[in-house]
Backbone bond lengths (Angstrom), bond angles and torsions (degrees), N, CA, C in turn:
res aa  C-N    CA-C-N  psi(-1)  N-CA   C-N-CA  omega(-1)  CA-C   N-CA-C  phi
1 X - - - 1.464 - - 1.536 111.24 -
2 X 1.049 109.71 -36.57 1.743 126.22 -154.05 1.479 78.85 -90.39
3 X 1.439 156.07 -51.51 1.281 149.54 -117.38 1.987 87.15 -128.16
4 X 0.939 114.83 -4.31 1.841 122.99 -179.65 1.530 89.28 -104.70
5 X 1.205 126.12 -68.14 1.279 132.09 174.00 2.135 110.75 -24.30
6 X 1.307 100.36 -83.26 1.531 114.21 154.67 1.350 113.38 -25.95
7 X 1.289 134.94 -82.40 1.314 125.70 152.03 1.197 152.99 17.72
8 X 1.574 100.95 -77.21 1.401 119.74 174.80 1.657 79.64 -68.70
9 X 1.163 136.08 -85.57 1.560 159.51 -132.33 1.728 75.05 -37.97
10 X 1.267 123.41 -91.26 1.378 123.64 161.54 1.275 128.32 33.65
11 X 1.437 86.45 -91.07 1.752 107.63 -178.31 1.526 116.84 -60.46
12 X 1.649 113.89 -46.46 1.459 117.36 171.57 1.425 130.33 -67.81
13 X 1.492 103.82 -2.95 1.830 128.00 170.05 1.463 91.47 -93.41
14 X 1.340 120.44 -78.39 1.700 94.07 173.15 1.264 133.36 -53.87
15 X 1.304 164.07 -15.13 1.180 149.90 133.25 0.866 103.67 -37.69
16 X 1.763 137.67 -79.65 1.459 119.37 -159.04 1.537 116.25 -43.33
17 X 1.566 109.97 -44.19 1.445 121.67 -170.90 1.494 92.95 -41.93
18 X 1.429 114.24 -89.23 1.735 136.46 159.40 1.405 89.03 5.96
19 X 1.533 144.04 -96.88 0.820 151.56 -145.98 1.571 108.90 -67.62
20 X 1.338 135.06 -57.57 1.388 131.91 156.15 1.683 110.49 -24.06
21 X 1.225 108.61 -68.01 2.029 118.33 -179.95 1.220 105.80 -39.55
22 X 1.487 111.72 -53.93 1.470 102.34 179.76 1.185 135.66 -77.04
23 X 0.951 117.63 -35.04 1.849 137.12 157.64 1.426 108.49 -50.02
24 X 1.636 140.60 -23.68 0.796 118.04 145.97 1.329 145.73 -109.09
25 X 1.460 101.50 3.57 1.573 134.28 138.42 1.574 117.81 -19.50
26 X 1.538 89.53 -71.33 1.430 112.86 178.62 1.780 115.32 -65.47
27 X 1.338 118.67 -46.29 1.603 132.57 173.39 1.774 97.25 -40.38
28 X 1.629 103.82 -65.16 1.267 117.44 -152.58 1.771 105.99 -69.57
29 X 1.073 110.49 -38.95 1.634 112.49 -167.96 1.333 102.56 -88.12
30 X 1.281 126.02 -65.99 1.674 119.27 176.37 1.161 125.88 -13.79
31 X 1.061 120.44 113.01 1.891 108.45 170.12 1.175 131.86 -89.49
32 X 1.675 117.95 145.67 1.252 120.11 -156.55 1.887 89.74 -87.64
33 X 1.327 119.89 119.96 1.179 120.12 159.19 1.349 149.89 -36.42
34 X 0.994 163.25 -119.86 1.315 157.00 133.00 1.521 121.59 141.00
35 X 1.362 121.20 108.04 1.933 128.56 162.31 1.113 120.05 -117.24
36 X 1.167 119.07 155.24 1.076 124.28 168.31 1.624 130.01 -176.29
37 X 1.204 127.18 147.36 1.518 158.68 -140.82 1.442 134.29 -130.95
38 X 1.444 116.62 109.80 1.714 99.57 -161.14 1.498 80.68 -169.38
39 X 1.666 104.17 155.88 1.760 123.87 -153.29 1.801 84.96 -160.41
40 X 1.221 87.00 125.95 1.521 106.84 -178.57 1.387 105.28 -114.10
41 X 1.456 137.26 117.63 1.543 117.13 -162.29 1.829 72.85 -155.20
42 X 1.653 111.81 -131.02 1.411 103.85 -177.29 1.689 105.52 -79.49
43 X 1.525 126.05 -19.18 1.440 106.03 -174.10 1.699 98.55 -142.33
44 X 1.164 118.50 134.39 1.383 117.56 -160.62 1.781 114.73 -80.30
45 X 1.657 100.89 134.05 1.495 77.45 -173.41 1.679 89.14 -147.43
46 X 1.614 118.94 169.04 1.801 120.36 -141.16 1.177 93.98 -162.30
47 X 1.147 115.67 171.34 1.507 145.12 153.29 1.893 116.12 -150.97
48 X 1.332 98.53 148.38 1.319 95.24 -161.97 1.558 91.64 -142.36
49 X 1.649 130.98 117.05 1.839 131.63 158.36 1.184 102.83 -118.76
50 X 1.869 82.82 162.55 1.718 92.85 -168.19 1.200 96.92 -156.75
51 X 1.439 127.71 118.06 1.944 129.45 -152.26 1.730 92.41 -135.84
52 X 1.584 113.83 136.95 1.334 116.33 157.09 1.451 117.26 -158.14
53 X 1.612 82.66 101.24 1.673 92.15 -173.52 1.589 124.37 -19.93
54 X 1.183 125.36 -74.85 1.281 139.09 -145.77 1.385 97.10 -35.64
55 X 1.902 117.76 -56.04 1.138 105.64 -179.78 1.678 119.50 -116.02
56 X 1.495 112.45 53.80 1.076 128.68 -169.00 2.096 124.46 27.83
57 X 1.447 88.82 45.70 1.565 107.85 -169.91 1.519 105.80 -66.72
58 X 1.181 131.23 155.34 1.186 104.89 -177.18 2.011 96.49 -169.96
59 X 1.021 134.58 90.27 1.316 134.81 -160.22 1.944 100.76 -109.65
60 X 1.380 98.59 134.39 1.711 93.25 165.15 1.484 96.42 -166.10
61 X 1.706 87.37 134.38 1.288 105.66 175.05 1.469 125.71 -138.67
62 X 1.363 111.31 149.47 1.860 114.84 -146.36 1.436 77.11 -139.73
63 X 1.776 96.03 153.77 1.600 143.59 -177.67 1.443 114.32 -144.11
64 X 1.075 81.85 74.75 2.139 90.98 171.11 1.085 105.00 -113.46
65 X 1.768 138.60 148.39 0.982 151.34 177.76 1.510 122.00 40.82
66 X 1.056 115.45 44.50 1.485 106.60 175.42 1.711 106.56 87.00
67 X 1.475 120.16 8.24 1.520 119.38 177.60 1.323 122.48 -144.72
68 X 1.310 110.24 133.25 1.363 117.85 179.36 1.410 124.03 -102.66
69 X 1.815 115.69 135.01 1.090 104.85 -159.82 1.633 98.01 -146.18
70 X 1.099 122.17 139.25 1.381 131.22 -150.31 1.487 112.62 -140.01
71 X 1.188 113.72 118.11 2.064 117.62 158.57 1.360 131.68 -126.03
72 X 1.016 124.28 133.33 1.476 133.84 -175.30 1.486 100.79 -128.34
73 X 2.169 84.34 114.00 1.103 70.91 169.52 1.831 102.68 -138.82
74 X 1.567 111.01 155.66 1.271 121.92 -159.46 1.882 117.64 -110.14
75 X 1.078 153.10 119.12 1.204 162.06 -107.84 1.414 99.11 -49.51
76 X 2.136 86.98 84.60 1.239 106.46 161.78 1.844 100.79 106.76
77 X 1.281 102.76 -64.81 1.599 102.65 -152.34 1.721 100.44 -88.56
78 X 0.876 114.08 -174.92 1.696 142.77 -163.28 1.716 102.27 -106.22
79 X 1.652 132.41 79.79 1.489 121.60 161.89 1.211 113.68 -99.08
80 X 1.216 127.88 21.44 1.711 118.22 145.75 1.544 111.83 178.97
81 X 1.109 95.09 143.60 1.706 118.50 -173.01 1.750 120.87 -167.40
82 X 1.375 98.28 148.83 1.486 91.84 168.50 1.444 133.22 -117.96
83 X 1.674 95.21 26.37 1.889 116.31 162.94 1.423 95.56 -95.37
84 X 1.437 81.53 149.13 1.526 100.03 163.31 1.637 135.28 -57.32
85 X 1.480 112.06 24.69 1.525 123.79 160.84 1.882 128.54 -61.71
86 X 0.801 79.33 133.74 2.286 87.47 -160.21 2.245 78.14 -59.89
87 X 1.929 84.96 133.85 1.862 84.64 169.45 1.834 90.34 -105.02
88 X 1.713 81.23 140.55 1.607 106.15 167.01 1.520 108.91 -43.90
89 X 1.269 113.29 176.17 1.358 142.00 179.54 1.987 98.58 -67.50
90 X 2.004 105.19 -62.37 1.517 72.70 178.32 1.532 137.53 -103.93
91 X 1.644 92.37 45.92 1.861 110.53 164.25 1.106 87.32 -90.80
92 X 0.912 138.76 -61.52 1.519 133.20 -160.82 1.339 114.28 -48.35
93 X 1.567 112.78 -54.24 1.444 136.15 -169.69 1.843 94.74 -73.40
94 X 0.970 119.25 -62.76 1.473 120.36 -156.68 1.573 111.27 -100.93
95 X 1.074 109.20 -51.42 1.843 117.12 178.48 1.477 111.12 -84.17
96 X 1.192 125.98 -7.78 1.560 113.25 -169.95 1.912 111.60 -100.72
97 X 0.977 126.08 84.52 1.551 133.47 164.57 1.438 112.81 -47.76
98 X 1.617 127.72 131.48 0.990 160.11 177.96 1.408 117.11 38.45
99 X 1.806 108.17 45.63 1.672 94.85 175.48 1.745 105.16 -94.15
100 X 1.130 126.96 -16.14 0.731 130.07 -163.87 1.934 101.88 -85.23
101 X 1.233 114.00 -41.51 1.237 114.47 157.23 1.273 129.01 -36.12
102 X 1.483 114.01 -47.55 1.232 128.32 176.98 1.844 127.62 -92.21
103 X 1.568 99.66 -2.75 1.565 91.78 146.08 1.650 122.67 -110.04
104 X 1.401 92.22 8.49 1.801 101.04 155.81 1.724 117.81 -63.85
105 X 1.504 98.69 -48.84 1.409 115.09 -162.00 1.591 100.23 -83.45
106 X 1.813 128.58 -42.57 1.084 119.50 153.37 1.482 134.27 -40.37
107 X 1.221 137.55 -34.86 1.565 163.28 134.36 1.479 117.09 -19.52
108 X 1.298 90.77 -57.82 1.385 101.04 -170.67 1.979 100.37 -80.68
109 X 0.919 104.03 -42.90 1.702 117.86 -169.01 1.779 87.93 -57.09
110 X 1.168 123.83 -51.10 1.543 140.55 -179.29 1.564 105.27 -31.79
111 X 1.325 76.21 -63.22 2.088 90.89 -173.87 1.306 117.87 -57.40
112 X 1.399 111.18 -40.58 1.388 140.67 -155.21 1.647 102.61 -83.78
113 X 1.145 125.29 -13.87 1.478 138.55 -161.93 1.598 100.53 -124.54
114 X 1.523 112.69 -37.42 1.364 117.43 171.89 1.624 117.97 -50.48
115 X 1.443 104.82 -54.77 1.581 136.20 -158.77 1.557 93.53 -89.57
116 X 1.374 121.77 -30.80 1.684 96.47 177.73 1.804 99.45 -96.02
117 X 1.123 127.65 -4.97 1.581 117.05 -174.95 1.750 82.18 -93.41
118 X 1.244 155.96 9.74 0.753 134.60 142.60 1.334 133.49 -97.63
119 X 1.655 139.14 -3.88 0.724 161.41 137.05 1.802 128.35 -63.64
120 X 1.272 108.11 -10.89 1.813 114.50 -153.34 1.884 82.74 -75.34
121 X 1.317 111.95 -48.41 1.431 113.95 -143.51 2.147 93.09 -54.85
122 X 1.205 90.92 -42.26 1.787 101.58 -156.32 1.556 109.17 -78.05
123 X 1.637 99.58 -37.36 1.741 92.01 173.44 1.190 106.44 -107.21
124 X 1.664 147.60 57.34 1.040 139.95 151.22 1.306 127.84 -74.52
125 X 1.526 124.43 -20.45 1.174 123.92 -152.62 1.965 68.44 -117.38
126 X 0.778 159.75 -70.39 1.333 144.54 168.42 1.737 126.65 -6.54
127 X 1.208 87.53 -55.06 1.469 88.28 -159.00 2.113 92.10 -79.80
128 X 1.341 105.25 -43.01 1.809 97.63 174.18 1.328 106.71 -45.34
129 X 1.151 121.73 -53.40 2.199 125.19 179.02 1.312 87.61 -27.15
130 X 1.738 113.02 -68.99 1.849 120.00 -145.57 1.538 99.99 -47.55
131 X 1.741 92.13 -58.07 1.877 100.22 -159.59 1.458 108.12 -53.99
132 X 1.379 109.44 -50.29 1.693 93.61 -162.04 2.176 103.32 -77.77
133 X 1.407 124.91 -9.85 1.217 107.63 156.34 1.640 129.26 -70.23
134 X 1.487 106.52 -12.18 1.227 122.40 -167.97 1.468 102.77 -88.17
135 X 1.507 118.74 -25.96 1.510 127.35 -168.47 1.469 89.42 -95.74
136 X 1.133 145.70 -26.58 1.712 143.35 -168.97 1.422 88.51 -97.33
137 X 1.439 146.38 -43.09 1.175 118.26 -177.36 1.397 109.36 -77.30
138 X 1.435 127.53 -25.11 1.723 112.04 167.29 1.138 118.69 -89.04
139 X 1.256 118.32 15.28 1.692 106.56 162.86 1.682 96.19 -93.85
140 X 1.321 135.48 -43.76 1.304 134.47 -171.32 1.534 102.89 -66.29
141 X 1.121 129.00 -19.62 1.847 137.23 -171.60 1.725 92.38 -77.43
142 X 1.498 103.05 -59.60 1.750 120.01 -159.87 1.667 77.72 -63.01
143 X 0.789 133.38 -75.68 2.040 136.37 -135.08 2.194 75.66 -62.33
144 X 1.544 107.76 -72.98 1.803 81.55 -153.51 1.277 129.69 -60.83
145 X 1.969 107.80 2.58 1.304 122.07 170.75 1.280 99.69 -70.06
146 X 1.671 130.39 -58.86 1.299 107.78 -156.89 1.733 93.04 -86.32
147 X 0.820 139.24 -0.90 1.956 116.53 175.15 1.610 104.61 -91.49
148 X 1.833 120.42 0.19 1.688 117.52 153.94 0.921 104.07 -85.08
149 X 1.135 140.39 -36.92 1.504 136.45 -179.28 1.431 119.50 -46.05
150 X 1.439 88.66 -49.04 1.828 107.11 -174.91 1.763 109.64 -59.95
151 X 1.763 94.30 -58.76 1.169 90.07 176.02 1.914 131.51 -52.32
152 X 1.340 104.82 -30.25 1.059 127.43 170.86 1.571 110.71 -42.45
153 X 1.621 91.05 -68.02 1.889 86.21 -176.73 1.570 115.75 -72.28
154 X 0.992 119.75 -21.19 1.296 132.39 -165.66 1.998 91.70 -70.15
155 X 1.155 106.61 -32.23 1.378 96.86 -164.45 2.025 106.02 -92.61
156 X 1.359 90.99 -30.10 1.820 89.60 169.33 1.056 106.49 -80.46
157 X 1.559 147.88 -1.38 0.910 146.48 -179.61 1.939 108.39 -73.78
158 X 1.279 88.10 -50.81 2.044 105.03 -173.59 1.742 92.49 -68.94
159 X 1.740 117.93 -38.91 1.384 111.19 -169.31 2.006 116.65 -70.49
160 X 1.171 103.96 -25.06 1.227 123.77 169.64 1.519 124.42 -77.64
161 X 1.574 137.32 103.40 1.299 127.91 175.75 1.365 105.67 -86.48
162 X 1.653 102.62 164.77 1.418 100.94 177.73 1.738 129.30 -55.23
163 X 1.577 94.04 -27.59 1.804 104.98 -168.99 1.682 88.84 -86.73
164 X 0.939 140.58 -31.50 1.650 121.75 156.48 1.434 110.80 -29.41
165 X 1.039 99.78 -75.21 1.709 119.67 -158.81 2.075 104.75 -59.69
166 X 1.195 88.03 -46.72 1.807 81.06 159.83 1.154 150.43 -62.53
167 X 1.541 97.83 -39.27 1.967 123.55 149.97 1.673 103.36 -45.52
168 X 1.365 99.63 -57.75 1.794 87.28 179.08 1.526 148.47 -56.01
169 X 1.365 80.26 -31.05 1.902 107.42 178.13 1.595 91.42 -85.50
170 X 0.972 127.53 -25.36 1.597 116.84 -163.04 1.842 95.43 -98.81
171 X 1.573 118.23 -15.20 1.372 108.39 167.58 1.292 126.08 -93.21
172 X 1.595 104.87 -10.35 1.598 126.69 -169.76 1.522 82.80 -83.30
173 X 1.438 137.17 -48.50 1.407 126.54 -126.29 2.017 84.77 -107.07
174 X 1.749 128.30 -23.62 1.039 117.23 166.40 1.663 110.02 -71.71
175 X 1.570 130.84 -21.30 1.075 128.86 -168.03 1.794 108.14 -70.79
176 X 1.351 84.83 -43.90 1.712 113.73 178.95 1.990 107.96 -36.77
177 X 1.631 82.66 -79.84 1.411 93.31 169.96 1.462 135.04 -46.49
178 X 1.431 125.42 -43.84 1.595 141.32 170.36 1.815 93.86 -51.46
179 X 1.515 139.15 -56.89 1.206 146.89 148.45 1.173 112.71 -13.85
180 X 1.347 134.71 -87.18 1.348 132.13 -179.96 1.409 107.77 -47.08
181 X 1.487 119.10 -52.70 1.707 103.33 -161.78 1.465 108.50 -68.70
182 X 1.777 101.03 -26.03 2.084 91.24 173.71 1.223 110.12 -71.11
183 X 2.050 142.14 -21.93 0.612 97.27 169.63 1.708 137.27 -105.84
184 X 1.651 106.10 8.67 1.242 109.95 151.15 1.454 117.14 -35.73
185 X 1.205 117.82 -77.20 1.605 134.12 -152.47 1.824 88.03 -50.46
186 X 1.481 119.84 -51.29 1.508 108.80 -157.59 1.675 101.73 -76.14
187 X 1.597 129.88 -34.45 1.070 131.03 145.88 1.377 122.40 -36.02
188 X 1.188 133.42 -24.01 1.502 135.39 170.41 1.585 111.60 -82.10
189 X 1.698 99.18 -54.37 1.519 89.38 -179.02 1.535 108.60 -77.04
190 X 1.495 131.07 -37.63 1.679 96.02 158.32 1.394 136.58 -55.15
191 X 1.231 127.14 -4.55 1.648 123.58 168.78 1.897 99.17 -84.68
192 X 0.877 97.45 -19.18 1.727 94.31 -169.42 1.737 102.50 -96.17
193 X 1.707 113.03 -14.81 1.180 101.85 162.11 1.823 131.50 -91.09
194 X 1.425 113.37 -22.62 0.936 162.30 -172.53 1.926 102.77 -66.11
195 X 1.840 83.47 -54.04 1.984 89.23 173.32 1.329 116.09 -67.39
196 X 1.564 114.02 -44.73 1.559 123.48 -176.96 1.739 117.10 -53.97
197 X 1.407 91.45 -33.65 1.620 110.93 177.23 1.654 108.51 -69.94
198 X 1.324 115.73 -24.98 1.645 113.69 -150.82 1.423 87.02 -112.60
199 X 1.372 129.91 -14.90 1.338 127.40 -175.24 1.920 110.10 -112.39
200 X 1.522 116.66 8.35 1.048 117.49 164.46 1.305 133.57 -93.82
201 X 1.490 112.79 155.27 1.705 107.40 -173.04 1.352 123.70 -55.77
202 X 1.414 113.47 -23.92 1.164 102.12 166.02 1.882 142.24 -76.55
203 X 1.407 94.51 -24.49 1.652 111.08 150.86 1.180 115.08 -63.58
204 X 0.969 149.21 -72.38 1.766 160.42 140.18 2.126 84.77 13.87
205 X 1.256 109.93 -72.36 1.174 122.65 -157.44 1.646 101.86 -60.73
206 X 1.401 94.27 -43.11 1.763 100.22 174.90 1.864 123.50 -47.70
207 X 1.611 70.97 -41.54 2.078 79.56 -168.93 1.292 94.50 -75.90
208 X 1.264 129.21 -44.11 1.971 104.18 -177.23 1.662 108.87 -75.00
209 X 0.960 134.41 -4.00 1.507 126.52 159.99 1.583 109.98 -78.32
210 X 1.759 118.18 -30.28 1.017 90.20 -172.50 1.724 124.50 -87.04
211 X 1.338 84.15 -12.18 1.555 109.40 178.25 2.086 112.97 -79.00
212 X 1.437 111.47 0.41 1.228 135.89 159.60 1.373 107.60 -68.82
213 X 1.716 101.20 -66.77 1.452 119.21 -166.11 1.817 96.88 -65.27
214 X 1.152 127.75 -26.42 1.399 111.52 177.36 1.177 136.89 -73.17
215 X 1.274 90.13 -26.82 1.865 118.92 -179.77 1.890 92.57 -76.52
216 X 1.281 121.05 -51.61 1.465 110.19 -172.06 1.677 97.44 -65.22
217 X 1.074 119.28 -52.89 1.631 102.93 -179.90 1.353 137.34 -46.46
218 X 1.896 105.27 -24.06 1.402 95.37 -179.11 1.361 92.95 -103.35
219 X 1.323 129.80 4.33 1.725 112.16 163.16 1.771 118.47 -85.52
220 X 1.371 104.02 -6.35 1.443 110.65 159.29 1.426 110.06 -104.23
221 X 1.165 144.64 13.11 1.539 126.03 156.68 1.929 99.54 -118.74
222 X 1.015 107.03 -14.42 1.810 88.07 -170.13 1.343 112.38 -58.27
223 X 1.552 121.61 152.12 1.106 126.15 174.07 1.522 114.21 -55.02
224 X 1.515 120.07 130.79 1.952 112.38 163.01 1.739 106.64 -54.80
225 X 1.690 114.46 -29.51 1.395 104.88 -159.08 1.855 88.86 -125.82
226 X 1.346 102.78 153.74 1.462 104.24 167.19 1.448 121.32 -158.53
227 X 1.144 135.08 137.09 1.610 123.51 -165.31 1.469 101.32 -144.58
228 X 1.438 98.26 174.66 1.374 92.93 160.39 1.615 106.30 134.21
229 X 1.658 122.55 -171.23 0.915 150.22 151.76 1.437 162.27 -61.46
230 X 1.179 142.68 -26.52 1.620 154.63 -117.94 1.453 98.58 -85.10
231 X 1.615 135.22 120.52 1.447 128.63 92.90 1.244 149.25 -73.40
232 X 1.485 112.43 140.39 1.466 107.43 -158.83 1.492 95.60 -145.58
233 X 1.060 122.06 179.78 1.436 143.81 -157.95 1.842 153.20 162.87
234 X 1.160 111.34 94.42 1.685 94.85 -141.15 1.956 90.83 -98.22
235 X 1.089 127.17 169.02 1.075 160.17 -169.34 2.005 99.94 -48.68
236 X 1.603 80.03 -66.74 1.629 77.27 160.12 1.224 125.21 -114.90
237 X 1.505 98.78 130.04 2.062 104.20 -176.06 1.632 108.56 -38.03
238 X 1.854 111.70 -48.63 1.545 100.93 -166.81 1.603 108.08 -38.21
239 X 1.844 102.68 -57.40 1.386 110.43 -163.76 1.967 111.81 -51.56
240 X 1.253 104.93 -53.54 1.784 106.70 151.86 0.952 107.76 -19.21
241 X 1.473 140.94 -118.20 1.231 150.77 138.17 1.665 110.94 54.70
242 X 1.030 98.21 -72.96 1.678 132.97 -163.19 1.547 102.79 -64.25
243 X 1.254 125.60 -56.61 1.608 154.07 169.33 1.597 115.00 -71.00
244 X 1.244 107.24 -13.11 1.563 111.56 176.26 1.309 90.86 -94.99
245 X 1.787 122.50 -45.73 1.646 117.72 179.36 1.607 114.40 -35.24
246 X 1.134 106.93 -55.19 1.227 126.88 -137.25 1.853 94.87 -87.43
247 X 1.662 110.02 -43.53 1.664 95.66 162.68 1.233 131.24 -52.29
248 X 1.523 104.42 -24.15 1.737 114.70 -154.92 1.550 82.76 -69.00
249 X 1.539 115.65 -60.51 1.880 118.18 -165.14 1.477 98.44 -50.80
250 X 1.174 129.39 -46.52 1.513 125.07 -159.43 1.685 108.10 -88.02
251 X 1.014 113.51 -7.22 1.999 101.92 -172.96 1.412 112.07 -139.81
252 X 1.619 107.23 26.97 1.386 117.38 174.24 1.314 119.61 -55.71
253 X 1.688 119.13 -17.61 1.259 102.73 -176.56 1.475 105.35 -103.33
254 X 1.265 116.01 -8.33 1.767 105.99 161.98 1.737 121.81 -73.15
255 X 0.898 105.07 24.38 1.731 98.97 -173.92 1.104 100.81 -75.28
256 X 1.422 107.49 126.34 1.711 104.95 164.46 1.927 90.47 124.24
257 X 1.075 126.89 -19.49 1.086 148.27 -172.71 1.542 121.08 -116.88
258 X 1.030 119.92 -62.71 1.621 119.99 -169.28 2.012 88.40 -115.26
259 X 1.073 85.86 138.76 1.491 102.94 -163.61 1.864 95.92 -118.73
260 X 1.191 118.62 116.42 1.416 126.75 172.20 1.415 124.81 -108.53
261 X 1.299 131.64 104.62 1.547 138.61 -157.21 1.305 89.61 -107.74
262 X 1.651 116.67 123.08 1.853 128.33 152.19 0.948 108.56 -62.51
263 X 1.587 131.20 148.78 1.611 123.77 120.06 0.927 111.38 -145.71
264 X 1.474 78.99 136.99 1.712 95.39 -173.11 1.269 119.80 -107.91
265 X 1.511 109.68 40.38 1.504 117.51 -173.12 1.711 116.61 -126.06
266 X 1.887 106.18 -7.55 1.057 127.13 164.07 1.431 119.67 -154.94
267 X 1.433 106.25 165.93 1.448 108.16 179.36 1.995 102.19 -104.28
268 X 1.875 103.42 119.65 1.027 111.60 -162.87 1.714 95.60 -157.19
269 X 1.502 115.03 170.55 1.004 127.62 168.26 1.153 118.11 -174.72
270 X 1.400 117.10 118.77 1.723 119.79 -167.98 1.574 96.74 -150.59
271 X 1.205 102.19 164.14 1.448 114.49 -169.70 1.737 131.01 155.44
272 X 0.766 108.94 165.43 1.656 104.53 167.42 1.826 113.64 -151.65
273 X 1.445 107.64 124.31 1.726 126.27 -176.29 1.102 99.05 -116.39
274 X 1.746 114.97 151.54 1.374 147.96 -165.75 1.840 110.04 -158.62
275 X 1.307 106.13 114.21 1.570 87.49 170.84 1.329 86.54 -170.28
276 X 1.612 110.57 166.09 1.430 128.06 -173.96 1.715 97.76 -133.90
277 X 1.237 123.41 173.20 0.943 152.13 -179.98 1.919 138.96 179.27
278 X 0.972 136.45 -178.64 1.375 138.21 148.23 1.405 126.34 -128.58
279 X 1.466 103.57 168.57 1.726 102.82 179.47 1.670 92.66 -123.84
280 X 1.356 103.28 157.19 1.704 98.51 148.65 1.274 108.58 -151.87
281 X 1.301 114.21 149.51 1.696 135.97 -164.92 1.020 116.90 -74.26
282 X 1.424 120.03 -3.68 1.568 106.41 172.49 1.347 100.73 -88.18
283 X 1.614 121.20 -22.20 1.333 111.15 -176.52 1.839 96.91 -59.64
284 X 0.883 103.69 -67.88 1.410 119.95 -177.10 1.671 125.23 -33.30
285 X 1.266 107.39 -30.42 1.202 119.31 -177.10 1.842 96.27 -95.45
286 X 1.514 130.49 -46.27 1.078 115.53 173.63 1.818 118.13 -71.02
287 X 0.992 139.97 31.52 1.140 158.43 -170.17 1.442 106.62 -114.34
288 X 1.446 99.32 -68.26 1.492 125.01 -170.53 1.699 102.79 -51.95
289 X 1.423 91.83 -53.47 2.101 104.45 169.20 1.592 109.25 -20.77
290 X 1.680 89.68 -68.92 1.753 112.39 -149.39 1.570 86.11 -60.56
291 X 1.715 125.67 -54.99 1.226 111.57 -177.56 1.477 122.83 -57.81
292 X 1.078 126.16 -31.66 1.765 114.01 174.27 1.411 113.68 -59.22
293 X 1.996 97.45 -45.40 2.297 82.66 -163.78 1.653 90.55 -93.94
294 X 1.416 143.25 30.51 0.976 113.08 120.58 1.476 159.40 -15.08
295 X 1.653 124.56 65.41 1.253 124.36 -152.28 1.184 104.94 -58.99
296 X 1.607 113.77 -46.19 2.014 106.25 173.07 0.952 124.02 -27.62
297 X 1.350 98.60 -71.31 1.503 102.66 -167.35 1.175 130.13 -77.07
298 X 1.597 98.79 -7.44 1.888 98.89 166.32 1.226 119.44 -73.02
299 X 1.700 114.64 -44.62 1.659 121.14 157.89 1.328 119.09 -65.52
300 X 1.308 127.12 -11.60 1.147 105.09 165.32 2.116 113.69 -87.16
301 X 1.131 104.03 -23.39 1.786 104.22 -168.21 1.504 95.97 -91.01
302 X 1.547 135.20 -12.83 1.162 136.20 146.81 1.607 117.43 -57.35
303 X 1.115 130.09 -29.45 1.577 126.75 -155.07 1.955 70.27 -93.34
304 X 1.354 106.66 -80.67 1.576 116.70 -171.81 1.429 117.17 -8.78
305 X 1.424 94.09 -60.85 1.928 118.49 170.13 1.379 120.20 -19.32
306 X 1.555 91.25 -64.49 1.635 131.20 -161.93 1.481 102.77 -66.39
307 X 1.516 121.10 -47.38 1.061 107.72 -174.56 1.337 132.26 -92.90
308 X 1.341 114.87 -30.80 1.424 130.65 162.83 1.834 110.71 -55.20
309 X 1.763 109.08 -27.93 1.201 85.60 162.18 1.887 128.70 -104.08
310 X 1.024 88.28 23.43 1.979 93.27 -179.23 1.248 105.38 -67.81
C-alpha cells in the first residue's frame, strides 16, 4: 500500500518536473519576434511589433501624425493601451493601477454628497456662525503670534553685539573653508585612486571583455532582415565621416540592401527603414551568466565601489 502510495507520489513529481523542463524549454528557445518601419521625410513617423508565442505576447506601436499609440496584448486579450480598445479581465486584474481606488473614492464621494444635500438646508445658517468665528479666532492667534515673534527678535537682537556676530561669521566662514580643502584633498586622492584602477591590467582586461560582451549583444538584437534608405549629414563633414566609419563596421552584412548616402555639405537626415528580426533568451540569459562570474569585473566594480564610497 505504502510503496503504491510512493509511487503514484513519484509519477506526479515527474510530470510536474516534465512539465517545469518544458515550460522552460519552451520560455528559453522560442523567439521573441520583432519588425519594424519608420520614414523620416519632414515629420517622422514608424511602426514598431513584437510577438512571443509561448505566451501569446504581442506589443505594437505606431507614430502617425504627431501621435503615439500603443497595445499590449497578453494571451489573446488587450492589458494596456491608450486607444480606445475594451482591456481584458487581466489588464484590469493585473496591469490596471488605481481603478479600483477610485470607485472606492467615487462611492464614498456618492454618500458624502447624499448626506450633505440632506443636511445643507438645516445646518447652513450654523455652520456660517462656526466659520466666520473660526476665521476671527485665527486672525487674533496669527496677529499675537507675529507681535511674540517680534518681540522675540527684538530682544536677541539687544542680547547680541555686533563683535559677537562677527566672531561668528568669521568662525562659520574658517569652518567653511577647512570643508572644502578636506574635500578637495579626498576628491584628489579618489582621482588618484580611481587612475591606478583605470590604468591596471586588470581594467585593461575588463575593457576587452566588455567590448566582447558588446559584440555578443548586437549579434543577439540585429535585425536577420534590413532595408531601406538613409541620408544623413552632420554640420561637420569630419563628424560625417566618423559615423559613416562606424556604419560601414556594423552593417556589412546588409550591403546590397540598406543603402547609406553622406553629405557632407549639410546637416540633414531623411530616409525610410524596414527590418524584422528575433531574439531568444537563452542567448540572453547565457550572456547575462558570463557577466556575473566575471572575476574582473567583479574586482574591478568592487575596488570602484570602495572608493567612491570612502
Amino acid at each position: 500500500m505504502i510503496l503504491s502510495i510512493l509511487k503514484v507520489i513519484g509519477i506526479v513529481l515527474l510530470i510536474i518536473l516534465t512539465l517545469i523542463i518544458f515550460i522552460l524549454l519552451l520560455v528559453l528557445f522560442s523567439p521573441i519576434r520583432y519588425q519594424f518601419s519608420g520614414r523620416l521625410e519632414d515629420e517622422p513617423e514608424g511602426d514598431i511589433s513584437v510577438k512571443w508565442a509561448p505566451v501569446l505576447l504581442r506589443i505594437t506601436v505606431t507614430y502617425h501624425n504627431k501621435q503615439l499609440e500603443y497595445v499590449i496584448r497578453l494571451i489573446g486579450g488587450v492589458v494596456m493601451t491608450n486607444t480606445p480598445a475594451k482591456i481584458s479581465w487581466i489588464g484590469r486584474k493585473f496591469f490596471s493601477f488605481g481603478e479600483s481606488e477610485k470607485e472606492v473614492d467615487e462611492d464614498t464621494e456618492h454618500v458624502e454628497e447624499k448626506s450633505l444635500s440632506d443636511s445643507e438646508k438645516s445646518f447652513q445658517d450654523v455652520s456660517s456662525e462656526k466659520e466666520s468665528l473660526k476665521e476671527e479666532i485665527e486672525r487674533q492667534t496669527a496677529k499675537k503670534a507675529e507681535n511674540t515673534r517680534k518681540i522675540s527678535r527684538k530682544r536677541r537682537r539687544k542680547k547680541t553685539s555686533f563683535v559677537n556676530r562677527i566672531q561668528k561669521k568669521i568662525r562659520n566662514l574658517q569652518r567653511k573653508i577647512r570643508e572644502i580643502i578636506h574635500t578637495l584633498k579626498n576628491m584628489n586622492q579618489k582621482r588618484e585612486a580611481l587612475s591606478r584602477v583605470y590604468h591596471s591590467k586588470r581594467f585593461q582586461q575588463v575593457k576587452v571583455d566588455l567590448k566582447k560582451y558588446a559584440g555578443e549583444i548586437f549579434r543577439i538584437l540585429k535585425p536577420d532582415r534590413l532595408e531601406g534608405n538613409v541620408r544623413f549629414g552632420l554640420e561637420d563633414p569630419a563628424n560625417t565621416g566618423y559615423i559613416l566609419g562606424i556604419l560601414a563596421m556594423l552593417l556589412p552584412v546588409y550591403q546590397g540592401f540598406l543603402t547609406i548616402e553622406p553629405d557632407f555639405t549639410q546637416q540633414i537626415l531623411k530616409g525610410c527603414l524596414q527590418g524584422k528580426g528575433k531574439i531568444r533568451l537563452i542567448f540572453v540569459v547565457k550572456l547575462v551568466i558570463k557577466v556575473i562570474l566575471n572575476k574582473n569585473l567583479i574586482k574591478v566594480t568592487k575596488k570602484v565601489q570602495t572608493i567612491l564610497e570612502a
